[in-house]
N, C-alpha and C positions, 0 to 999 in steps of 0.2 A: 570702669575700664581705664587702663593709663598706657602709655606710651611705653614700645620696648624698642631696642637694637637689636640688630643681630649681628651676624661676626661679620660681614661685609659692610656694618654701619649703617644701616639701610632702618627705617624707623616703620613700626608693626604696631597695630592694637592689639593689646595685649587682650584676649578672651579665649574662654575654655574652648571657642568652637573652633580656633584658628589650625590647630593640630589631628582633629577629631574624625573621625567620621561621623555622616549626618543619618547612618544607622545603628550609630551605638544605640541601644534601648538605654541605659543609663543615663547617658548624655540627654535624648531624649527626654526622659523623665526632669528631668534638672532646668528643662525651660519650661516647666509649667508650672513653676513656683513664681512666689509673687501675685505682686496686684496688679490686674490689666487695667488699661486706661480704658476709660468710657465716657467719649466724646459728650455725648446726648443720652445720661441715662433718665432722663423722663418722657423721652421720646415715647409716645402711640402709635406701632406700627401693624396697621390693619391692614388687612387684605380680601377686597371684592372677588369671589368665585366666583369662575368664568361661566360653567354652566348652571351651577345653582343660582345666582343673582344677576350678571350682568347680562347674561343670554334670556333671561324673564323678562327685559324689558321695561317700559317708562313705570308700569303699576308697584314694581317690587324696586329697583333701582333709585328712582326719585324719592321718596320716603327716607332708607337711607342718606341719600345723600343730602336730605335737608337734616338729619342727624347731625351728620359730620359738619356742615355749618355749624350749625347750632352751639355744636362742642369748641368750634378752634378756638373760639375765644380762652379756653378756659386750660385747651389742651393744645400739647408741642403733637400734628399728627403726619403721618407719613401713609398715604392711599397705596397699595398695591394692588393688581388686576391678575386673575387668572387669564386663562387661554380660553377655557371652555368649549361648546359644542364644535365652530370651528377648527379647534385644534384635533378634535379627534376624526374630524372628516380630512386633516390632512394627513395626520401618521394614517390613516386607512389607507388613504391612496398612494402614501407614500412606503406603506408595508407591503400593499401590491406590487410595486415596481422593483420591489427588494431592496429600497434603500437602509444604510446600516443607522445605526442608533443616534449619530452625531448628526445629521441631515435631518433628522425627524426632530433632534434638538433645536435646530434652529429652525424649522418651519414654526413650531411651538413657539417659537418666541417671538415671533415677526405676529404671530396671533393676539399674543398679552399684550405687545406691542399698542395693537390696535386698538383694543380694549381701554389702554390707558391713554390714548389721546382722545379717546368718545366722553371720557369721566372727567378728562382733566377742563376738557371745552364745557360738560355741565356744570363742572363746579368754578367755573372762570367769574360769574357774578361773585365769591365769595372767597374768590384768591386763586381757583385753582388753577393751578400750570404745571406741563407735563415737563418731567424731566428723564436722565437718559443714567445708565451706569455709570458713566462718565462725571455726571454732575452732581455724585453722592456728597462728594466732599465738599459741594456747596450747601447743601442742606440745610446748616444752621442760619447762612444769611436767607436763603429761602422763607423759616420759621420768623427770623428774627423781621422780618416786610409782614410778616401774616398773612403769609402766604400756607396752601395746603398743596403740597407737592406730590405728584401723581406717576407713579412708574410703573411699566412693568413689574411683577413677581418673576419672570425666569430666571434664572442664576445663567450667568454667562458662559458657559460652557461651553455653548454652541458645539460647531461639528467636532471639540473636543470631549463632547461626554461620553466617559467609559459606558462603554456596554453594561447592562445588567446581567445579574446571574440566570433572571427569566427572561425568556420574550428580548425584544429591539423597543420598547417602549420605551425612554430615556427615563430615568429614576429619579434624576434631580429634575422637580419641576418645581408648580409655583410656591406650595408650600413652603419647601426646604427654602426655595430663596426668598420667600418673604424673611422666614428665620435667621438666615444667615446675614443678612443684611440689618436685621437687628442686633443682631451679635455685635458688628463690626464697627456699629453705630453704640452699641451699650448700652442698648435699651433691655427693660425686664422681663418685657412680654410683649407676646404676639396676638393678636386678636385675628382670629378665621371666621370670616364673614361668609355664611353657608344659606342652606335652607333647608336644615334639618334641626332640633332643639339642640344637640349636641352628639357626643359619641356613642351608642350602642357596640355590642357585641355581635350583630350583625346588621346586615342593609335592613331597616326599618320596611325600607318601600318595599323589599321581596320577602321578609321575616317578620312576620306578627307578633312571633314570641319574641324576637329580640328585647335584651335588658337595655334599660338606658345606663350610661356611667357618669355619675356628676362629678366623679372626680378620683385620678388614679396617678400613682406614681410612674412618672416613662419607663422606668426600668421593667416594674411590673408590666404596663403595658404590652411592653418590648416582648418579654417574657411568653404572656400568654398566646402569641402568634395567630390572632383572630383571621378567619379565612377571609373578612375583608373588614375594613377601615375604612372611616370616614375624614382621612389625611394620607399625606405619603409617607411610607414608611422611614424614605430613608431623613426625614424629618424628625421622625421619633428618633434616630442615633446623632443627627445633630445636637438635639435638644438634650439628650443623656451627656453629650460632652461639651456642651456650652458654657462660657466663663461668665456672661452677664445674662442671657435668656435666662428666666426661672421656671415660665408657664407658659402654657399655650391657652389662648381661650379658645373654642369655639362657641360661636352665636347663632342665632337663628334670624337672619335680616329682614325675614319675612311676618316678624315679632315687632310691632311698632314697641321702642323703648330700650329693647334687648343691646342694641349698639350703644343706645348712652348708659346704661346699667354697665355694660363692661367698661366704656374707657373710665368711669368712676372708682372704679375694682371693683367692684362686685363679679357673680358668676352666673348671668342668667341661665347658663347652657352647661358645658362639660370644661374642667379644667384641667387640664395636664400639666404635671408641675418637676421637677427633679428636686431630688432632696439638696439641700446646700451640704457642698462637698464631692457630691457624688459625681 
């Protein structure tokens, strides 16, 4: 970019977007060229489910988290917390009273919230401290103490999250912001820390026949529109248009070893991947 005048003498950056609309699709297309920066791309960022793991309590929680000791040594890791069983007893009461999608958002998130100052105080013998959206862009000094920093998963949206096309149940929860926050940070992969082995084609727990999937392309995934999923969806269209995500893991936490088998890359569970390029 360089320096222009104009006929009042008046000094402008000179870039394609200065004249443009920021609807041209063209234009559009033309900043997605290049190479993104990525801050921290060996960054580990995992993510504790609210009601699959952290709602189980000390027998399934503790286990894990002397994991994630075990590992920092070895690994750059970033803790993220669902909401879990409490966040669904507040969007219920909060769909009772009619409140709209953005209010249900932020009860959701005052719940991960909570989540992540319970993990951040167990794993405090081993560096953990809890941090806030605010203090992503401290992160690296965080890593660089040895330190294991513990945040919320909800994406900030709060009382501004669009509506969905179903239901008032807010879309972006903690999945997507586990993902998205690795995007922005430039790390490869996500690691979802569940209590199921991985993906099927339907809920295991009410489908006996369900297939397991070890491993599929988002797109595909996207594609076959399975009547439920063991992630959120709108996670699956992050991850199709992601510049540094490549894969999602899911794990089974409730699998002693399943957590350090994945931050080593391996795939104990199901992998979701995007093709590069795509």
């Amino acid at each position: 970019m360089s320096l222009k005048r104009d006929d009042s003498g008046r000094l402008h950056i000179d870039t394609p977007l200065m004249a443009e609309s920021l609807m041209d699709r063209g234009l559009l297309a033309q900043t997605g060229s290049g190479e993104v920066f990525r801050p921290l791309p060996d960054l580990q960022v995992l993510k504790l489910g609210g009601q699959s793991v952290i709602d189980r309590g000390a027998a399934v929680v503790l286990p894990i988290l002397e994991e994630i000791s075990a590992a920092r040594p070895a690994h750059k890791i970033l803790v993220m917390t669902g909401g879990g069983t409490r966040s669904r007893h507040a969007y219920a009461i909060a769909l009772d009273l009619g409140m709209p999608t953005g209010v249900l958002a932020k009860l959701g998130a005052g719940i991960s919230q909570q989540n992540a100052l319970m993990i951040a105080m167990l794993l405090a013998p081993s560096g953990g401290v809890q941090i806030a959206h605010d203090d992503l862009v401290k992160l690296p000094g965080y890593l660089a103490l040895g330190a294991i920093p513990v945040m919320e998963a909800m994406p900030p949206y709060s009382l501004w999250e669009k509506p969905d096309r179903v239901g008032r149940i807010p879309p972006h929860r903690t999945d997507v912001g586990t993902l998205l926050t690795a995007e922005v940070m430039g790390a490869g992969r996500v690691i979802l820390v569940k209590d199921e082995q991985g993906l099927f084609t339907a809920d295991p727990k009410k489908d006996p026949e369900a297939a397991f999937i070890a491993e599929i392309e988002v797109n595909e995934l996207i594609a076959r529109d399975l009547d439920d999923l063991a992630v959120e969806r709108t996670m699956l269209d992050a991850l199709a248009n992601a510049r540094s995500v490549s894969e999602v893991l899911i794990v089974n936490g409730r699998e002693r070893g399943a957590l350090t088998a994945a931050l080593n890359g391996e795939n104990p569970g199901s992998r979701i991947y995007r093709e590069p390029g795509g």
